[in-house]
Backbone as CSV, one residue per row, in Angstrom:
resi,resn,N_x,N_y,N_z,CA_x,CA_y,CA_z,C_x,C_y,C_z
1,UNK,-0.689,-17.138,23.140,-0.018,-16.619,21.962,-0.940,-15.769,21.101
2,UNK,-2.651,-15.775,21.729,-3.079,-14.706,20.704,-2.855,-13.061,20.778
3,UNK,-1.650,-12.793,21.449,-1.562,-11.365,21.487,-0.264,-11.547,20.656
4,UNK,0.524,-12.143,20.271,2.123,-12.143,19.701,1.232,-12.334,17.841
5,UNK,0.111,-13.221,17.488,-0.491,-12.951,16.404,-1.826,-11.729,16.308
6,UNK,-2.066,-11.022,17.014,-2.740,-10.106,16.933,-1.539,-8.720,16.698
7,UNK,-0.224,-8.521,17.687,0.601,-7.328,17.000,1.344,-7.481,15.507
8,UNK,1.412,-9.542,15.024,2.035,-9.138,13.985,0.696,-8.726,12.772
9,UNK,-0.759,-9.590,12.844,-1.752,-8.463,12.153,-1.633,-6.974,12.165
10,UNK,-1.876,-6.493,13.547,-1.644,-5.004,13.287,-0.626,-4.344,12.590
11,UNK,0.565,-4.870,12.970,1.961,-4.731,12.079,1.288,-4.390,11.012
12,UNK,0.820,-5.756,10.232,1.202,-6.336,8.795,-0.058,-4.913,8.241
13,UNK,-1.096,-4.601,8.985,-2.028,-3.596,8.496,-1.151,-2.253,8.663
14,UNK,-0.671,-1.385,9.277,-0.199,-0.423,9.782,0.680,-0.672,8.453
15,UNK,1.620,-1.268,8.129,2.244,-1.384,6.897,1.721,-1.071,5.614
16,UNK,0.736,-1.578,5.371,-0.352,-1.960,4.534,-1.145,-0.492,3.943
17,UNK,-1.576,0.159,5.374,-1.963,1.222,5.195,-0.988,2.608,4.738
18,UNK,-0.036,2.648,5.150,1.397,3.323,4.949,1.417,3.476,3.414
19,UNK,1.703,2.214,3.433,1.892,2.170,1.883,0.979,2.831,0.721
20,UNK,-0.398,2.360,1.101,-1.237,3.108,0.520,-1.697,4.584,0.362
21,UNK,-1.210,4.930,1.406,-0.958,6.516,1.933,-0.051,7.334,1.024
22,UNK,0.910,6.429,0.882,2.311,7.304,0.399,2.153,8.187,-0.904
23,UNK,2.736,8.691,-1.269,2.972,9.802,-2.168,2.382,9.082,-3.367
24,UNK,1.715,10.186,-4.466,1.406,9.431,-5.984,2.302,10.267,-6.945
25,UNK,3.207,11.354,-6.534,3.768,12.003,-7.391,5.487,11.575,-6.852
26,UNK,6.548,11.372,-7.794,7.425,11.005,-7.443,8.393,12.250,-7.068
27,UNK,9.603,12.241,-6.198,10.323,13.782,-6.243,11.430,13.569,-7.502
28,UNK,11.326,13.894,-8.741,12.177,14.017,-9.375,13.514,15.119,-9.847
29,UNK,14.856,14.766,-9.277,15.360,15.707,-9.125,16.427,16.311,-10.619
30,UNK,16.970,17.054,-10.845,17.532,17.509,-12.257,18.834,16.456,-12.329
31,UNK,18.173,16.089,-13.502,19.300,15.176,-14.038,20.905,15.928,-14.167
32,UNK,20.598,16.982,-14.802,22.082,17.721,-15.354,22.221,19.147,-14.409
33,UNK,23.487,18.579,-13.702,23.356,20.143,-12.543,24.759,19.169,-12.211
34,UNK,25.680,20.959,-12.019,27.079,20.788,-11.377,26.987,21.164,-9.800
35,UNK,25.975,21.831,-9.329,25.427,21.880,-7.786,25.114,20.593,-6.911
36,UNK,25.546,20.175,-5.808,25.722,19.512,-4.976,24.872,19.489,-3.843
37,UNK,23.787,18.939,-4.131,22.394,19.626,-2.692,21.488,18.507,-1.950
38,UNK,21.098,18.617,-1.549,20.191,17.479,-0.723,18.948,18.462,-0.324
39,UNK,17.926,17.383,-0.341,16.353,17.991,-0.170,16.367,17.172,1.301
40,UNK,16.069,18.069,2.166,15.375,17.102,3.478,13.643,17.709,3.658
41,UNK,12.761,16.507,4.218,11.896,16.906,4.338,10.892,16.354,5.578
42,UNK,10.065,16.551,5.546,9.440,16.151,6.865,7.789,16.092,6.295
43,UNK,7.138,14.879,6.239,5.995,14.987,5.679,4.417,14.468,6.483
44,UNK,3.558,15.456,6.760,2.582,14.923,7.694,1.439,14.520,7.116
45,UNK,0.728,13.475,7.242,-0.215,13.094,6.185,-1.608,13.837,6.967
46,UNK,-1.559,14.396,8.073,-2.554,15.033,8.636,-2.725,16.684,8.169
47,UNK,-1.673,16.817,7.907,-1.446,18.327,7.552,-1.575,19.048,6.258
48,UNK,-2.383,20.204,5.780,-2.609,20.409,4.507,-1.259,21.106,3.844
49,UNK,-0.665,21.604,4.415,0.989,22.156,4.264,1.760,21.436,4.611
50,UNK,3.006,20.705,3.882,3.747,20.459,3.389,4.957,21.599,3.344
51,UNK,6.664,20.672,3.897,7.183,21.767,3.908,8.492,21.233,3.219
52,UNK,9.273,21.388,1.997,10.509,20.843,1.968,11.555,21.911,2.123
53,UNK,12.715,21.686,2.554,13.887,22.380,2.406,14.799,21.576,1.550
54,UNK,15.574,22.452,0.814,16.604,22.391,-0.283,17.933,23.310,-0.132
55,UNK,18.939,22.734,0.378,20.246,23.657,0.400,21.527,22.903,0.199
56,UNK,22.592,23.799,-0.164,23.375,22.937,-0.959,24.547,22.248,-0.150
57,UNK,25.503,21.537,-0.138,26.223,20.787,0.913,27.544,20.778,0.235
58,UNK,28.040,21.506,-0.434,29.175,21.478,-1.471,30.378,21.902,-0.040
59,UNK,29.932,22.339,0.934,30.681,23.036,2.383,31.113,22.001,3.269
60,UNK,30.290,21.140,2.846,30.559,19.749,3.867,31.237,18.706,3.339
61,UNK,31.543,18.423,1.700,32.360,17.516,1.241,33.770,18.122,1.668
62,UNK,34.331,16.188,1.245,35.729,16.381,1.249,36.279,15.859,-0.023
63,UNK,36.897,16.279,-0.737,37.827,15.948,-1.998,38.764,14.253,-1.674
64,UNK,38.427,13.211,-1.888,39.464,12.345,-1.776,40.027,12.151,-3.004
């Protein structure tokens, strides 16, 4: 059984480290806006560029 408690250590580190990694600035988006949009993004912690896209989805709702 010491390999079933050695992946949940690694787990519990790989987590651990993640976390610490993550972003220090929050994405804060506009409170007051009649536009309908979603940010998707894709973020590499290896990479010095950073890329988000922002477009609006008002085409894809449906009115219920």
């Amino acid at each position: 059984m010491r390999t079933g408690s050695y992946i949940v250590g690694l787990g519990s580190f790989l987590l651990l480290a993640i976390g610490l990694m993550a972003c220090e600035e929050a994405i804060i988006p506009p409170t007051r806006t009649d536009a309908v949009f979603t940010v998707y993004g894709l973020f590499n912690p290896l990479s010095d560029t950073q890329a988000v896209r922002v477009y609006t989805v008002e085409h894809l709702l449906e009115i219920t």
